[in-house]
C-alpha positions, 0 to 999 in steps of 0.5 A: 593469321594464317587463314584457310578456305575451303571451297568450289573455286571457279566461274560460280556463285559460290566461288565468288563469296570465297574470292570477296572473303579472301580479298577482304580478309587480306586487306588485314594483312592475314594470309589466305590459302584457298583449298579447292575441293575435289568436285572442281578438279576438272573445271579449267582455272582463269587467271583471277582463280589460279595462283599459288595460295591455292591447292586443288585437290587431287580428283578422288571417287567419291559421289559425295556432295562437297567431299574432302579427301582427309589425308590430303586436306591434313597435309594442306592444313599442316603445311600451310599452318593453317590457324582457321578455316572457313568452310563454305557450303560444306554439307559433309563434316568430317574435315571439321572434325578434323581441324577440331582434332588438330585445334584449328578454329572453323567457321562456317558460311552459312547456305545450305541447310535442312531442318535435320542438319541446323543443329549439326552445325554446333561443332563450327566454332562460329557461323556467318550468316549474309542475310537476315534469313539464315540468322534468323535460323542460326542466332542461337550459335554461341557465334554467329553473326550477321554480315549484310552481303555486299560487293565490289561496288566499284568493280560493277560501276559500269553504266558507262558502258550501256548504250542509250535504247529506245527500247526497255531493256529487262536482264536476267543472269541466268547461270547454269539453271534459268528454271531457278532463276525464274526464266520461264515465268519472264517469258511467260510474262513478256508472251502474255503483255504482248497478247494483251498489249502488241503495241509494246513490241516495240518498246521492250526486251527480255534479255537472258544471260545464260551458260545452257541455251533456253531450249536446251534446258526447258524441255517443256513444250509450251515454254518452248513454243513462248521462246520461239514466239517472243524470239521471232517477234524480236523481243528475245535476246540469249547471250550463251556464254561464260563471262567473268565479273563485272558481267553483262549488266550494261546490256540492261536497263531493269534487273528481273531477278524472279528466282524462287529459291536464293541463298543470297542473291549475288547478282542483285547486289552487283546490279544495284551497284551497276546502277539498274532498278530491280524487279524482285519475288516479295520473298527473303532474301531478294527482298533484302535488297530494295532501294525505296525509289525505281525497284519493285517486288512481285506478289507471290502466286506460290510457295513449295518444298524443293524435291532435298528438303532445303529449310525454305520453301520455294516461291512462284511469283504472279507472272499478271502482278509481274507484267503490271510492274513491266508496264509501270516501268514502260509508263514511267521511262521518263524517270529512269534516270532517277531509278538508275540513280537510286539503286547506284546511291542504295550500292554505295550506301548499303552493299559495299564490300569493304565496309564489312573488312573490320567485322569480318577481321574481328570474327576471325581474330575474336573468336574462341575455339568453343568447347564442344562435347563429343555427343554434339560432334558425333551427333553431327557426324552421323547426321551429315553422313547417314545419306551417303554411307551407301556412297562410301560403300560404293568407294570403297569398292571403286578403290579396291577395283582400282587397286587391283587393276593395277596389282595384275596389270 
């Protein structure tokens, strides 16, 4: 089968869900096209994310989340003969209309969605959801499925290279956005055990892997003053930099994952496969993924709305139950070989990639165009477009500017 997706295409999250559905879909021999949306047109490809299977589309006006420009992606699906595409995270639906029109079968991978925009997703004819979350929400689809996440457990089997501390070495991923990632809330916790307990200072490390500097993104002036107080005790370390899989895991030894709002949760897949216990918010999905020996969920203080609505609430963990679970950690070091052991065995056995290869070749092949009534579909239209119609006034505008400017120059 001749299969597409849409989706960002560079060193992101999203990305990588797109590059193990391509790899995965491949190994049964189906041929994969990646259509990079406009928004990732500026961002410079690597060799892992730049061949010929993929079409960038061109950069395009247009302040649309995840906009594609129609006349070029009916082009693309047309010469790539284009059998099905996989969407991911694609928020505005015209381009599905499309491929409706021309009888190309659409999937959805589910991330992103509010109360309002649940029932659009009608007009995909199916919808994969990675956790038990979304399908919880999505079940009622004539065609969704449940496809645990996973990884390349293989690729991320890197404890070799972590060097031996005498020091309990917590790691954090934290991307482009530490708020989200709960950054704050582990340097808060580290700043107050070491109020209560100075004798650890010498027993443990926050270490943050992060693409924007701490003080660069924390603008508030008490966490700024708990970096530079944690840093100067040297119990800080930030490592500022882009660095493609399998990452930097072996500089840990725990995984603290505090994030208050996850799709997924992909890195923590790639930790337990990395073979390091973790520490997570008693909250779904992250709390999906815990081997029974080593990892720990932290009570929640917390839970609000996002600022866009997004169908589940944030959460805040109880920075005092988080520093209880570092200290059980530091009082059992002596068994952190069984933990490390543990969370590798829990990789190998639930979050393997290529153990989903047959239920993800049977979604795509299996699947029936389904017959959706024009009501859903303009319903659908409508709904994923009513926030952004000032937006493609605003285009519209741009377009005949630019037009112009070239007419008289």
């Amino acid at each position: 089968m001749r299969i597409g997706i849409v989706t960002t295409w560079f060193e992101r999250g999203a990305a990588y869900v797109s590059m193990q559905y391509k790899k995965l879909l491949e190994l049964k021999g189906h041929e994969v096209f990646i259509y990079a949306r406009g928004e990732d047109t500026d961002k410079i490809f690597g060799s892992s994310w730049d061949a010929n299977t993929v079409t960038t589309q061109k950069k395009d006006f247009a302040p649309i989340p995840t906009y594609i420009n129609l006349k070029e992606f009916k082009q693309w699906l047309k010469k790539n003969k284009i059998e099905s595409v996989l969407f991911n995270e694609q928020k505005w639906l015209e381009p599905v209309a499309l491929c409706r029109e021309l009888g190309v079968k659409t999937g959805l991978y589910i991330d992103y969605y509010t109360e309002n925009t649940i029932q659009t997703y009608k007009i995909f004819d199916f919808l994969i959801c990675n956790t038990k979350r979304h399908y919880s929400v999505f079940e009622w689809h004539k065609q969704a499925f449940y496809v645990p996440w996973g990884t390349n457990i293989d690729l991320f089997d890197i404890a070799y290279k972590r060097q031996a501390s005498e020091k309990i070495r917590f790691f954090i991923s934290a991307g482009m956005n530490p708020y989200r990632k709960g950054v704050d809330l582990a340097v808060a916790a580290f700043y107050e055990l070491i109020e209560l307990e100075p004798k650890l200072v010498d027993q443990i490390e926050l270490i943050v892997h992060t693409q924007i500097t701490l003080e660069t993104f924390f603008k508030d002036n008490n966490i700024q003053q708990k970096i530079k107080k944690i840093k100067q005790l040297g119990l800080l370390k930030e490592i500022v930099k882009t660095v493609s899989a399998p990452g930097l895991y072996y500089e840990g030894d725990v995984y603290l994952y505090l994030s208050r709002l996850d799709g997924i949760g992909l890195t923590l897949a790639e930790a337990l496969a990395a073979s390091m216990p973790i520490i997570i918010p008693n909250d779904a999905p992250m709390n999906e993924f815990l081997p029974e020996i080593g990892s720990h969920t932290v009570k929640l203080n917390k839970m609000f709305c996002r600022y866009d609505a997004y169908y589940w609430p944030q959460n805040e963990i109880d920075i005092y139950d988080l520093i209880e679970k570092i200290k059980f950690i530091i009082e059992n070091r002596n068994h952190m070989d069984s933990f490390r052991k543990a969370s590798r065995l829990y990789a190998v056995n639930q979050l393997n990639w290529n153990d989903r290869v047959n239920i993800i070749d049977e979604i795509f092949c299996e699947t029936e165009l389904l017959n959706i009534n024009k009501d859903d579909i303009n319903n659908a239209l409508s709904t994923s477009s009513e926030k952004y119609k000032f937006y493609v006034k605003l285009k519209k505008l741009y377009q005949l500017y630019y037009f112009l400017t070239k007419l008289f120059k």
